[in-house]
N, C-alpha and C positions, 0 to 999 in steps of 0.2 A: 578428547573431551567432548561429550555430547551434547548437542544445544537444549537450552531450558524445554520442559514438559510442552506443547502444544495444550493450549485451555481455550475453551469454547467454540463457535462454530460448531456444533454437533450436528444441525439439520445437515448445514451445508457437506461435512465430512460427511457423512453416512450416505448422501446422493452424488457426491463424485466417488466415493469407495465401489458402492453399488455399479455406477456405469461405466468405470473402468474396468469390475470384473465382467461385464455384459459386453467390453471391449468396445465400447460403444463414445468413449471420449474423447473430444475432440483433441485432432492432433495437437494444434496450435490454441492453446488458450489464455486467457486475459484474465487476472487478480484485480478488481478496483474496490478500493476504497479506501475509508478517510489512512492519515498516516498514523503507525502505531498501534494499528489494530490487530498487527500480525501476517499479514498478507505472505511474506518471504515466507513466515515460520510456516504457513498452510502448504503453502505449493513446496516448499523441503517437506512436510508430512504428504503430499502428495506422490513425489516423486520419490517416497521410500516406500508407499502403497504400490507402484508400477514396478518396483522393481523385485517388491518381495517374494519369496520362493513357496510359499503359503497361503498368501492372502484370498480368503475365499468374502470377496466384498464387501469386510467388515473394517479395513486400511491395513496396516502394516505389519506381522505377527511380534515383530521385536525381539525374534529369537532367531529364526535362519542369517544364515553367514551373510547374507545378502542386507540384511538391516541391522544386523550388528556393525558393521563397515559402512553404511549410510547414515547412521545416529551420528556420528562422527563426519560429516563429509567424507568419509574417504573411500569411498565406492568408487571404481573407476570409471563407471558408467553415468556418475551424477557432476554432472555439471553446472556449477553454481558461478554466474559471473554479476557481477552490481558495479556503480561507478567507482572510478579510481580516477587519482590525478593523471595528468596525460605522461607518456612514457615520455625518458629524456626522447629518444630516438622514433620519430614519427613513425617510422616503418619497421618496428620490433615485431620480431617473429613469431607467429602462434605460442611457441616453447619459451619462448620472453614474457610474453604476456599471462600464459598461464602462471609461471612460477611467481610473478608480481600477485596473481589474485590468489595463491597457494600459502602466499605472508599474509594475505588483507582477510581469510579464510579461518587461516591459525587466530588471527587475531580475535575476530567474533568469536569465533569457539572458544578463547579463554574469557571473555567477557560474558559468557555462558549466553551469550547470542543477544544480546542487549547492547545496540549501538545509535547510536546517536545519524541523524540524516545525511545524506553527503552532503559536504559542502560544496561551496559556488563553483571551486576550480574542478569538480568530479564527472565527469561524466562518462558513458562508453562509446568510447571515440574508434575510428577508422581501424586501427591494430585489433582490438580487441573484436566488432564485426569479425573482420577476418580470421579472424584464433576461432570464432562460434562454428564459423561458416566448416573450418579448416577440418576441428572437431570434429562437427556432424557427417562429414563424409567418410569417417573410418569406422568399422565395425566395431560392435560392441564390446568392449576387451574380458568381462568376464558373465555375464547375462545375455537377454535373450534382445534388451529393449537399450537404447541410453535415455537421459532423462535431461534436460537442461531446463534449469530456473534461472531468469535473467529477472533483478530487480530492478526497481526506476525506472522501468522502461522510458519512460516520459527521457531521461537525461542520453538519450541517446540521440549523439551529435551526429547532424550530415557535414561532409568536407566536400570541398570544391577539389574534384577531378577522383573522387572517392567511389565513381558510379557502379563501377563493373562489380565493387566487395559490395553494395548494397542491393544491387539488382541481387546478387544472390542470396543474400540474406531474406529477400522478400520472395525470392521464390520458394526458400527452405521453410518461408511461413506459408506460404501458399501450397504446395503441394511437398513436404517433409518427405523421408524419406517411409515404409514401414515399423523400421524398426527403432524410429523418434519422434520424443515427444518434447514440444516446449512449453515451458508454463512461463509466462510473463507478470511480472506485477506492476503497478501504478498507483499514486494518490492522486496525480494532476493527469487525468485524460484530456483533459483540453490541450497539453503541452505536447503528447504523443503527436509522433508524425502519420498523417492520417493513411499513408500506404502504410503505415503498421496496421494502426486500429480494423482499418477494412477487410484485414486477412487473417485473424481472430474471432475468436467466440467469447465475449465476455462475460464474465459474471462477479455480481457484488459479493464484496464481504461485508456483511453490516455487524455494529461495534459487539464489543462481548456485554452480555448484562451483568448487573452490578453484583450478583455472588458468585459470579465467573472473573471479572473483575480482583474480585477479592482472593478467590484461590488462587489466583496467577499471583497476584502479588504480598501471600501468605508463604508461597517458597522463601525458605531462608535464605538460599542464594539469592533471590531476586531481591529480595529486602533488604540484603545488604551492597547488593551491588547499585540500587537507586537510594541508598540511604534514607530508607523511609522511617516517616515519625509513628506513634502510636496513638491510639483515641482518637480522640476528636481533632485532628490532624490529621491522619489517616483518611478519617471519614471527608472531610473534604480535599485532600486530594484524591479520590476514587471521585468522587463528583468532579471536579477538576478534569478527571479525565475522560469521563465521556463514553466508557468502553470502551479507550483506545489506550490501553493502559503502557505502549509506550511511548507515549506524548512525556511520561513523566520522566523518560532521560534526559529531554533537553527540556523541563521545566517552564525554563526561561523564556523561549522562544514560544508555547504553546499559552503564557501567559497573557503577550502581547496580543497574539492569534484571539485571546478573551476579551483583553480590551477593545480591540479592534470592532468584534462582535457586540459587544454593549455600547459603541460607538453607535453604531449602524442602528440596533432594536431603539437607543434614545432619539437618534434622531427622526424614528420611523414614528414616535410618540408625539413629538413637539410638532406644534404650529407655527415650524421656521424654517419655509423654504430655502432659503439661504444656507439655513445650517445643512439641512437634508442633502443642497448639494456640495456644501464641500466635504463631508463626509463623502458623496461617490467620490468628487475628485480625488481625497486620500487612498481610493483603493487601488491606484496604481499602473501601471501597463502591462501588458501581458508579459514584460521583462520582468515580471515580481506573480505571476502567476503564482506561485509555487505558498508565497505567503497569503492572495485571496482563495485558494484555495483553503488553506488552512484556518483562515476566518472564517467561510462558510462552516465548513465542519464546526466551527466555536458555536457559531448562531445557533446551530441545530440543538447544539447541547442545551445553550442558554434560552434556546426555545422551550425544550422540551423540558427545562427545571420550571420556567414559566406556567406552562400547562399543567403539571404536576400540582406546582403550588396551589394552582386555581382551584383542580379537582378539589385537592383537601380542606378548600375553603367552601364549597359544595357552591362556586361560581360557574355555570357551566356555561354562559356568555364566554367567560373570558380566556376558559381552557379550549372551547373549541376555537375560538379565535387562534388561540396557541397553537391550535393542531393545523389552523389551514394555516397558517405563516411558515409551519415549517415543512407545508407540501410544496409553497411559492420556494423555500431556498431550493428543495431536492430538485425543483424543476430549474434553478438558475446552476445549479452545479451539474444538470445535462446541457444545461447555455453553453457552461463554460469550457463543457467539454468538447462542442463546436465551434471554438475559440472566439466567442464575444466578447468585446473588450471590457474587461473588468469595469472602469467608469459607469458604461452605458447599463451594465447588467446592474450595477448597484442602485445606480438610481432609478430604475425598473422597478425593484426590488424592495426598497425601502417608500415609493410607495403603495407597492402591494402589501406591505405588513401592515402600513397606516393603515390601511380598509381593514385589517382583522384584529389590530391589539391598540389602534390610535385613540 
């Protein structure tokens, strides 16, 4: 079964389609941005671009044997690995490992690729490195290239006495082999281990817009697989979500993420110190990264409904205000990517906004 359509990103497709066929892109490359915006789904339509028997830099043709078998994961060249719980057995063999992410694999694909975040216990642990590493050193088994797309990267754990399976893993990012390419993805770069980040080339995904938004989740599969409302319900969950239209799997969680954010903008308004800082103090330790991050992306949004509002009020005080507030988060979500402690960045933060929207 083939995962859901690929919707939006077109700039960004069209300039990695282009300089992959210029052969020109980076071995090792880095996915960032917010969660639910598709990032896995890009780099799987990347790596059926690299692998296609046709593509003349326009992505994937969707008709040679080669992306007929990659629609499907089941190219033997494509390599798709993301967190999983840890194996009973700590040192499970490449062939263990693979066949655990060949069930976790079957599963998205019946879900028609609509999955919900790892949870706490997931991450890609020591076995699974070594299965990547194991992989990469056998030749292509039916193409010219293999492709591996590794999600979360952020959730990739180091182990004590783990050294020698990491050192190679960082050297397979640092000088790969020719005939491999890896595409990495992220929401929390600030969690990434920074001998990853260092040996990559990144580049952003920014959200889908709101009639891209909408055709993604006008598929009838997607519509019934998120159990979407109609009308005026609809209409504010697409606002809701920000262009990250799968924030709207786990609803619940990306809720909080909103509150949180209207936490922060109220108390960037009030004349109460006090409150302002225990608002930073709620935002956590970098042991909840995972959730400030996902508040920032909130703010942005609820920035940027701010600013909007303004315009059509024909307040231009208060929208540009809106607009430089949500250049202070984009620049605290490069903080946070140099692992500043959530607290300190907040309350940085929140009185930068007071100077633009207080």
């Amino acid at each position: 079964m083939p995962l859901a359509p690929l919707h939006g990103h077109t700039a960004l497709r069209a300039r990695l389609a282009e300089t992959a066929a210029r052969g020109a892109l980076p071995s090792s490359l880095l996915l960032l941005g917010p969660r639910g915006v598709g990032k896995q789904q890009l780099a799987l339509w990347l790596a059926r671009t690299l692998l296609c028997e046709r593509t003349a830099g326009v992505g994937p043709c969707g008709e040679c044997k080669s992306c007929r078998m990659a629609a499907g994961v089941g190219h033997p060249d494509l390599h798709w690995f993301f967190p999983r719980p840890r194996l009973k057995d700590a040192d499970a063999s490449p062939d263990e490992v693979r066949e655990d992410l060949a069930d976790a694999v079957a599963a998205r694909l019946k879900a028609g690729g609509l999955y919900e975040a790892p949870g706490g216990d997931e991450g890609i642990f020591i076995a699974t490195v070594r299965a990547i590493v194991h992989t990469a050193s056998l030749s292509p088994a039916m193409g010219r290239r293999k492709v591996f797309v590794i999600g979360d990267a952020e959730r990739m754990v180091p182990q004590e006495g783990s050294d020698q399976a990491a050192n190679a893993f960082l050297k397979l990012l640092e000088e790969p082999l020719p005939d491999t390419s890896i595409i990495l993805t992220s929401s929390e770069p600030g969690a990434l281990l920074p001998t990853i980040r260092s040996r990559v080339v990144a580049m952003r995904v920014v959200p889908l817009s709101e009639s891209e938004t909408r055709d993604f989740l006008a598929d009838p599969e997607v519509a019934n697989r998120l159990d979407l409302p109609s009308g005026d319900e609809l209409d504010e969950l697409i606002r809701l979500a920000g262009g990250a239209p799968g924030r709207l799997i786990d609803r619940d969680a990306w809720v909080v993420a909103m509150r949180q954010a209207n936490r922060i903008l109220d108390a960037a308004t009030a004349a109460d110190r006090g409150r302002q800082m225990r608002v930073a103090l709620a935002a956590g330790s970098a042991g909840a990264r995972g959730k400030f991050s996902d508040a920032l992306d909130a703010l942005t949004v609820v920035l940027h409904d701010r600013a909007r509002a303004a315009a059509e009020r024909g307040d231009e005080s208060e929208a540009s205000g809106a607009a430089r507030a949500v250049d202070a988060v984009e620049e605290a979500k490069e903080m946070a990517a140099r692992n500043v402690n959530p607290q300190l960045l907040t309350a940085s933060l929140v009185r930068q906004i007071a100077g633009y929207v207080g």
